[in-house]
C-alpha positions as CSV (number, residue, x, y, z in Angstrom):
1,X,2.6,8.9,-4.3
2,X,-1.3,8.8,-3.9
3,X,-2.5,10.8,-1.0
4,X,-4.8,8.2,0.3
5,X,-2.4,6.0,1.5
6,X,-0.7,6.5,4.6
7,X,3.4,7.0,5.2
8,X,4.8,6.5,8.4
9,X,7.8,7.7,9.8
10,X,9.1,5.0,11.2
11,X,12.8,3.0,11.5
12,X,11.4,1.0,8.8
13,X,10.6,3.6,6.0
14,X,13.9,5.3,6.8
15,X,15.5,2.4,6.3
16,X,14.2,2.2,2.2
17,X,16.8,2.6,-0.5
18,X,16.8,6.2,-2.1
19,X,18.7,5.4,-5.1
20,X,17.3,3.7,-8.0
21,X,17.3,0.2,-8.0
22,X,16.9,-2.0,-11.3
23,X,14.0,-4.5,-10.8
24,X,12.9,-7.1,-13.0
25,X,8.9,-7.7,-12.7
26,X,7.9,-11.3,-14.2
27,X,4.1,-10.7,-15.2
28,X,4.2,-7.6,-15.5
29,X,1.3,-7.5,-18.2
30,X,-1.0,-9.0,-15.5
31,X,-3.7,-6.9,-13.2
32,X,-1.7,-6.6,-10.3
33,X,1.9,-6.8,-12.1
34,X,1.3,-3.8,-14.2
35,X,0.4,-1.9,-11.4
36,X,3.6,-2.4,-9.8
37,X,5.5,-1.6,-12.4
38,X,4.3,1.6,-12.7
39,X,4.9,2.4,-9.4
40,X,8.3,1.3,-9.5
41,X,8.7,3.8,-12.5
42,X,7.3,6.4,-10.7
43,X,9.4,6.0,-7.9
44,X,12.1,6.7,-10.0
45,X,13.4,3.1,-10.2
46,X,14.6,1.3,-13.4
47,X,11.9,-1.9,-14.6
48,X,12.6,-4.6,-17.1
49,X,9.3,-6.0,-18.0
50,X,8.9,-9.7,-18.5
51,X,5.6,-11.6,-19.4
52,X,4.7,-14.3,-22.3
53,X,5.4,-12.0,-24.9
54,X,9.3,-11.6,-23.3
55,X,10.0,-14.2,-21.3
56,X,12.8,-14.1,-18.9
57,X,15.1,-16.8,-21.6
58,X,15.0,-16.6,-24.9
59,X,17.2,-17.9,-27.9
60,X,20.5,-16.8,-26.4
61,X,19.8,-17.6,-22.6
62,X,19.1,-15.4,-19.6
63,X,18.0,-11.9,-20.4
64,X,21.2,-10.0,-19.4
65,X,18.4,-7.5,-17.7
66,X,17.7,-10.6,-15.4
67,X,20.6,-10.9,-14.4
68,X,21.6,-7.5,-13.8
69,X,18.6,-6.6,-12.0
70,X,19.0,-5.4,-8.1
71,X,15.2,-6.9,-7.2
72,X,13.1,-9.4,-8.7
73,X,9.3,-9.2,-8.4
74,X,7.3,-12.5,-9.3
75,X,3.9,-11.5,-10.0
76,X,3.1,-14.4,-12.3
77,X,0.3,-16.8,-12.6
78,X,-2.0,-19.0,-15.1
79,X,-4.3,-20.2,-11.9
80,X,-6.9,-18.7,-10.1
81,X,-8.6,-20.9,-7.2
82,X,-11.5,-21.8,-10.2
83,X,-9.0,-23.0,-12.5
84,X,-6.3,-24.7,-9.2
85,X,-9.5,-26.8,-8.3
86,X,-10.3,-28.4,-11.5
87,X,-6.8,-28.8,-14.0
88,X,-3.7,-30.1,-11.6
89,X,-2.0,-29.8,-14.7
90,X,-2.0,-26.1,-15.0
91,X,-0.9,-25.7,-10.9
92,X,2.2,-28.0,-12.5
93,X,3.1,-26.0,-15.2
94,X,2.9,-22.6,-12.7
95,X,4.9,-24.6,-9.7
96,X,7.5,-25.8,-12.5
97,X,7.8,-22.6,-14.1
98,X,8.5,-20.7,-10.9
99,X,11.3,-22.8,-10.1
100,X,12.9,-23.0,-13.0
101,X,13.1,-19.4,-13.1
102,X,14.8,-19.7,-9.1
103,X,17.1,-22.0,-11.1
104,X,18.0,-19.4,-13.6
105,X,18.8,-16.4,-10.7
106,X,21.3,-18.2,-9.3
107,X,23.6,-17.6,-12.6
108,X,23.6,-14.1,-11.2
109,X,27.0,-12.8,-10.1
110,X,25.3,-11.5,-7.0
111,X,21.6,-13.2,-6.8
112,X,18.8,-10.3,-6.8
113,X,16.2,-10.7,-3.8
114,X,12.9,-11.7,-5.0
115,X,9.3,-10.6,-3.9
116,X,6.6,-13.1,-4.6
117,X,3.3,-12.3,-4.5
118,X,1.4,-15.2,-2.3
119,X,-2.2,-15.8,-1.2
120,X,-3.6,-14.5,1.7
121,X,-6.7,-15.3,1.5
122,X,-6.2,-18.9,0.7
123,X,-2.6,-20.2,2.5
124,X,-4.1,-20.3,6.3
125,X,-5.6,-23.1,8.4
126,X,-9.5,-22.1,8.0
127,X,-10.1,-24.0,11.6
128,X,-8.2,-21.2,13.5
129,X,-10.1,-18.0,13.7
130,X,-9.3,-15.3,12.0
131,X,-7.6,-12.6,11.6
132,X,-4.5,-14.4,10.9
133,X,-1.2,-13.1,11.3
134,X,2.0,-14.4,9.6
135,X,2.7,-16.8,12.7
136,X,-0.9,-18.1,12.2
137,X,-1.0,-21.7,11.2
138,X,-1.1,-22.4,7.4
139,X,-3.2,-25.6,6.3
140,X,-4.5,-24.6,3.2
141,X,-8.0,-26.3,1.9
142,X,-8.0,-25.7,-1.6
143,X,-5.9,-26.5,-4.8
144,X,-4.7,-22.5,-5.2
145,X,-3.4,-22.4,-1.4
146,X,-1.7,-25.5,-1.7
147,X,-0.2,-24.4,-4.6
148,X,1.1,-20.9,-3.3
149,X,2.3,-22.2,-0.3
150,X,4.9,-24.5,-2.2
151,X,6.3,-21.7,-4.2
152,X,6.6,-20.1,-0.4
153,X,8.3,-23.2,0.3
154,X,10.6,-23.0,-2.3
155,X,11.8,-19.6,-2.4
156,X,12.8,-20.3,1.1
157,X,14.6,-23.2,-0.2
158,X,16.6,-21.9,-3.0
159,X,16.4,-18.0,-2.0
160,X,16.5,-17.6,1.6
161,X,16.2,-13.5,2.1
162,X,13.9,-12.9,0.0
163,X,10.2,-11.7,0.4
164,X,6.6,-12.9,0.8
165,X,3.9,-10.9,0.6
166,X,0.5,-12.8,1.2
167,X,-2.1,-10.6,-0.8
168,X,-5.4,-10.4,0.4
169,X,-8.8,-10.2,-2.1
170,X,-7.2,-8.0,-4.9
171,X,-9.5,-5.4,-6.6
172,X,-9.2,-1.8,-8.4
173,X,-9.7,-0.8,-12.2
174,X,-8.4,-3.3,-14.9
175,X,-9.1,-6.7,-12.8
176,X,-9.7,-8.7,-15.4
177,X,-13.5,-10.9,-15.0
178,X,-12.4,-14.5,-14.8
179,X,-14.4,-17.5,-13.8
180,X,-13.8,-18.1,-9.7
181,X,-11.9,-15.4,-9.0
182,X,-12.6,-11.2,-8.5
183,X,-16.2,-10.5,-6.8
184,X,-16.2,-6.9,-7.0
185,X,-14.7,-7.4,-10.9
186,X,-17.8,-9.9,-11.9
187,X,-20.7,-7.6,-9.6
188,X,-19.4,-4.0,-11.2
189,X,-19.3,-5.3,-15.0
190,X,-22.7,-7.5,-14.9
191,X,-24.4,-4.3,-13.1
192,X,-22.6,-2.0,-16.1
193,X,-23.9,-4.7,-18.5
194,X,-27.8,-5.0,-16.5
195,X,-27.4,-8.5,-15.8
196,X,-27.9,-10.7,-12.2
197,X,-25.3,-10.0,-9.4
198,X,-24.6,-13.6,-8.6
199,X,-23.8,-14.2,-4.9
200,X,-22.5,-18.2,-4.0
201,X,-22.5,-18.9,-0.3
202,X,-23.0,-17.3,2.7
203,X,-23.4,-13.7,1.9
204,X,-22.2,-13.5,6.0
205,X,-19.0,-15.2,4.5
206,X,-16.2,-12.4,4.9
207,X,-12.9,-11.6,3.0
208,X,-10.5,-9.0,3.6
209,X,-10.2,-6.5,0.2
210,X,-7.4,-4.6,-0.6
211,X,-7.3,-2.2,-3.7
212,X,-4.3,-3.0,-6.3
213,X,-2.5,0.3,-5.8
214,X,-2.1,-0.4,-2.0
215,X,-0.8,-3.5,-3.0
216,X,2.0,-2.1,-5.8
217,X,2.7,0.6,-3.0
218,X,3.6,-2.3,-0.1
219,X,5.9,-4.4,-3.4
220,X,7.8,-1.0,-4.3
221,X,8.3,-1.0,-0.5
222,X,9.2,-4.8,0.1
223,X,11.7,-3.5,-2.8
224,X,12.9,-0.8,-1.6
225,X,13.9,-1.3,2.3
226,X,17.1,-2.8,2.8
227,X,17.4,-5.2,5.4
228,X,14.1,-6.1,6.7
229,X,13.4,-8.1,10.0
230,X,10.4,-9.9,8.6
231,X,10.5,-11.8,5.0
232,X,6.9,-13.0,5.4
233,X,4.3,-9.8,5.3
234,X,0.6,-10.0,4.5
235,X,-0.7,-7.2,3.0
236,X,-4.4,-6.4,2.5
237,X,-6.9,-4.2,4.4
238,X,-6.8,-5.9,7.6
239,X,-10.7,-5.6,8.2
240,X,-13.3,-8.5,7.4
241,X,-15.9,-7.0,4.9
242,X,-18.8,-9.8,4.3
243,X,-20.9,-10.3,1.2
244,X,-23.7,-8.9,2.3
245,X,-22.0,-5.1,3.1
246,X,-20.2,-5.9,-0.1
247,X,-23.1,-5.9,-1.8
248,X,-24.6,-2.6,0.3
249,X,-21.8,-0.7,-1.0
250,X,-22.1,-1.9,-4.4
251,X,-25.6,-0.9,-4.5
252,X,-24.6,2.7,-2.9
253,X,-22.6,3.4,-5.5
254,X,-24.2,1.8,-8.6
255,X,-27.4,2.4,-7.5
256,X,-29.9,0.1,-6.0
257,X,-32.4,0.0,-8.4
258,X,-29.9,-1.7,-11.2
259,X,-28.3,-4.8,-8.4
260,X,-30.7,-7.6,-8.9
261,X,-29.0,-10.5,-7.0
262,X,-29.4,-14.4,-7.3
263,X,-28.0,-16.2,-4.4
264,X,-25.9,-19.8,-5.4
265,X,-24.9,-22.7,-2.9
266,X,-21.4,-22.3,-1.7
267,X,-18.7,-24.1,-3.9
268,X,-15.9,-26.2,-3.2
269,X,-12.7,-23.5,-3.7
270,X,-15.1,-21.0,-1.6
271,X,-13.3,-20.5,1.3
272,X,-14.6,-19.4,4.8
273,X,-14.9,-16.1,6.7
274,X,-11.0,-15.0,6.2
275,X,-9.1,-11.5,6.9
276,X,-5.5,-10.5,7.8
277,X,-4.0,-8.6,10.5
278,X,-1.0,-6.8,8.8
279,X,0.7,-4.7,11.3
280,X,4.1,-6.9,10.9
281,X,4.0,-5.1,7.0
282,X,3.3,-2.1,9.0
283,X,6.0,-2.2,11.1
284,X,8.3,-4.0,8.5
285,X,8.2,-1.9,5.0
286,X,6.0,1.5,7.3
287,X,3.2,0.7,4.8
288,X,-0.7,0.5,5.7
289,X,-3.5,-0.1,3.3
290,X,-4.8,3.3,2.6
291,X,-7.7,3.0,0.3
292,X,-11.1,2.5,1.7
293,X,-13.7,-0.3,0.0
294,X,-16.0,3.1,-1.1
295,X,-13.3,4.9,-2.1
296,X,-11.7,1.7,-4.0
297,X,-15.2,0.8,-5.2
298,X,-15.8,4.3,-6.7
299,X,-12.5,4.4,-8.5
300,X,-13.6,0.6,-10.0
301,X,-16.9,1.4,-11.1
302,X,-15.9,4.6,-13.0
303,X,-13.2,3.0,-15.1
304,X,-16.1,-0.2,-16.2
305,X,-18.0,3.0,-17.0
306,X,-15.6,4.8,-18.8
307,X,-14.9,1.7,-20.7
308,X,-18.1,0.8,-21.8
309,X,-18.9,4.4,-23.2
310,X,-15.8,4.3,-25.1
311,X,-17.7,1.3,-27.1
312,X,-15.3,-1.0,-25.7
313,X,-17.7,-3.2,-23.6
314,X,-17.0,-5.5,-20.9
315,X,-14.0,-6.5,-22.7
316,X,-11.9,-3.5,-23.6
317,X,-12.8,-2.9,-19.7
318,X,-10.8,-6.0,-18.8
319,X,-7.6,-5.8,-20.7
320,X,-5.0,-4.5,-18.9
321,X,-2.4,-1.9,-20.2
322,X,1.1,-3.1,-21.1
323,X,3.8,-2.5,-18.7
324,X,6.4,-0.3,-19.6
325,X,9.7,-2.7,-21.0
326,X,12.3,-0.5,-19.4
327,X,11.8,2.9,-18.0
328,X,12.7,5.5,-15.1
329,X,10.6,8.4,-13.9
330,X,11.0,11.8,-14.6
């Protein structure tokens, strides 16, 4: 367990399964997929790995793992809001793909509950002030929150029971740098490289940043608790932090004299000033974001250090390590 984040001793937490459970992760090569997984392993649990490499059908059908499995987690997806905004083809292919696979639980003799990983940031009605609880209005205003919200819609559809867990901004070591999509992933590698922070919109604009491992810690929870009251949770840090301290902290820890920043106009999938309140995940799975934005920050910046030194560059520091196929923890 990491020591920064905080256990409570509450009805919910007692509630949590103690034997080991056999969950199948779907993207479990991805930044925030791998994570879980090894945190499910560590936990002692039992994880088939699925990604492009393995997908969940193959040749002879269903992967008997699949259908075995106690607990689904679906932490896959091609989009980003960058990519959502401009090729409604690839929001298609991700909406079709995630429910096909619904399709394929339900040849399950008893149907495993799954956890899908939603948007946060992106699924609530921007006109309403933040922070936003689950009972907040949704009204999303860009292609990527429309987009999660459906797959909300249909899990409730075809697997009532199952989980939600609206991630805020993700961040930690291993976020890969794509185009529209991971501030604190772009700032850390272009300062590591000596190149322009680039900052679009309001640099008052704020977003709520939660570090990956707080985020596989409140999954191996939504896995783990057996009969929870609340099948929509957000999880993130559930405190606004705007550009401009973003930046402060960056330069506190990088040092100021490398952060040379060029300021952009704000772009269409930009969204406003957003943060979550997340005591119902709290009260729900007894789970609280534990690591702080220095902390988090700190943790980030060494591993884009560590890779570059190895001679790996910018790129070795974005790949993300495999996901164990099947495992338990010692």
């Amino acid at each position: 367990m990491r020591p920064s984040t905080v256990y409570l001793s509450s009805l919910a937490a007692a509630a949590r399964r103690s034997r080991p459970l056999e969950v199948s992760v779907v993207g479990a090569r991805g930044f925030i997929g791998s994570r879980i997984c090894h945190a499910l392993v560590r936990r002692g649990h039992v994880v088939h790995a699925f990604d492009r490499s393995r997908p969940p059908t193959g040749p002879d059908g269903v992967d008997e793992h699949l259908l075995a499995s106690d607990r689904v987690v679906w932490a896959a997806s091609s989009i980003n809001p960058m990519i959502a905004e401009h090729d409604p083809g690839r929001v298609a292919l991700d909406i079709e793909a995630f429910t096909s696979f619904l399709d394929l639980l339900a040849q399950a003799s008893t149907r495993p509950r799954t956890v899908l990983l939603s948007s946060g940031g992106t699924v609530y009605d921007q006109s309403v002030e933040p922070p936003y609880a689950e009972t907040s209005p949704v009204g999303p205003e860009c292609a990527y929150g429309r987009a999660k919200l459906l797959l909300e819609q249909e899990l409730e559809r075809k697997a009532p029971g199952s989980i939600v867990l609206r991630v805020a901004n993700a961040y930690g070591p291993g976020q890969p740098v794509a185009p529209g999509q991971g501030v604190i992933s772009h700032w850390l590698h272009a300062a590591a490289a000596g190149q322009e922070l680039h900052v679009f919109g309001d640099p008052r604009a704020a977003r709520d940043y939660v570090h990956v491992d707080d985020i596989a810690e409140a999954a191996v929870r939504a896995v783990e608790v057996t009969a929870p009251d609340s099948h929509v949770l957000n999880v993130g840090s559930g405190r606004p932090t705007s550009l401009g301290t973003l930046l402060d902290v960056i330069r506190d820890v990088v040092g100021a004299d490398v952060v040379d920043v060029v300021h952009h106009p704000v772009r269409d999938f930009d969204g406003r000033t957003t943060w979550l309140d997340c005591s119902l995940a709290t009260r729900t799975l007894g789970w609280v974001a534990g690591t702080s934005l220095d902390e988090g920050i700190r943790g980030t910046w060494a591993s884009v250090v560590a890779a570059r030194a190895a001679g790996g560059g910018d790129a070795a520091a974005a790949r993300v390590r495999p996901a164990p196929t099947v495992g338990s923890a010692q």
